[in-house]
N, C-alpha and C positions, 0 to 999 in steps of 0.2 A: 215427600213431606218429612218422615222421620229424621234425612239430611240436614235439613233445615232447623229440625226440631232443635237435637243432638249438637249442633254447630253454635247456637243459640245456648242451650245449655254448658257447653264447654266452654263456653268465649272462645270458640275458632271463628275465625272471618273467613266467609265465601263469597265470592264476588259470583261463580258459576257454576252450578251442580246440571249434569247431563247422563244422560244415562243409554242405556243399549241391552237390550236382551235376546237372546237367539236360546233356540233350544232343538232336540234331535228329538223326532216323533214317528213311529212305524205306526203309518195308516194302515195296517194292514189289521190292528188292533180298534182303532178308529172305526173302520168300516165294517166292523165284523165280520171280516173276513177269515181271522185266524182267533179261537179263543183262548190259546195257548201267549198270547201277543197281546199285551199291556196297552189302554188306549189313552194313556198319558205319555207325557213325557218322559225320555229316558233319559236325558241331563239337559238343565238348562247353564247356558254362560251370562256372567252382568257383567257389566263394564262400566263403570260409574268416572267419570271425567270431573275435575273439582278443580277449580280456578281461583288462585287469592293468593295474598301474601304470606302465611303459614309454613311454613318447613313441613317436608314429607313427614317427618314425625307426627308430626300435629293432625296431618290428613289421615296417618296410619290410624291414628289415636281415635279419632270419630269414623273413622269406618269399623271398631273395633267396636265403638258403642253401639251404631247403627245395627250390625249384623247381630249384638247380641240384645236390640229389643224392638227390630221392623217387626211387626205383624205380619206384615204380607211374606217375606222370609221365615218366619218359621212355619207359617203355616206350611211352607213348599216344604220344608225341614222336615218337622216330625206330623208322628199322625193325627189327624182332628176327625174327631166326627162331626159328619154331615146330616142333615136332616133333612128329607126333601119332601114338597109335598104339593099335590097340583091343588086350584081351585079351576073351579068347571063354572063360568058364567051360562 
């Protein structure tokens, strides 16, 4: 969505925006089985595929915007606090 935002914003033309994410996770953290072993991710990778008549400049230029105002990106970025809370029906 932000792609789209951003692209929109910039008058860049996208015909396809695609995307891919992988990321490296020791379940060993996970399961708690080690509490020394983090049960997040230890790096994720994006791969964003973008389709249109634009010069790679142009695509450089909105993913330059993008990375500096996706929400979901910085959250992965820096730190937020979370607040959790159960309700018990």
């Amino acid at each position: 969505m932000t792609w789209r935002i951003w692209a929109e914003k910039l008058g860049i033309t996208v015909d396809e925006i695609t995307a891919h994410a992988e990321g490296d996770v020791d379940v060993q953290g996970f399961f708690g089985l080690e509490d020394a072993v983090r049960a997040g991710f230890t790096e994720v990778r994006l791969v964003v595929k973008v389709t249109g008549p634009e010069t790679p400049e142009r695509y450089r230029e909105l993913q330059e915007a993008v990375d500096a105002h996706c929400p979901v990106l910085d959250i992965t970025r820096n730190p937020t606090p979370v607040a959790t809370s159960v309700e018990i029906a």
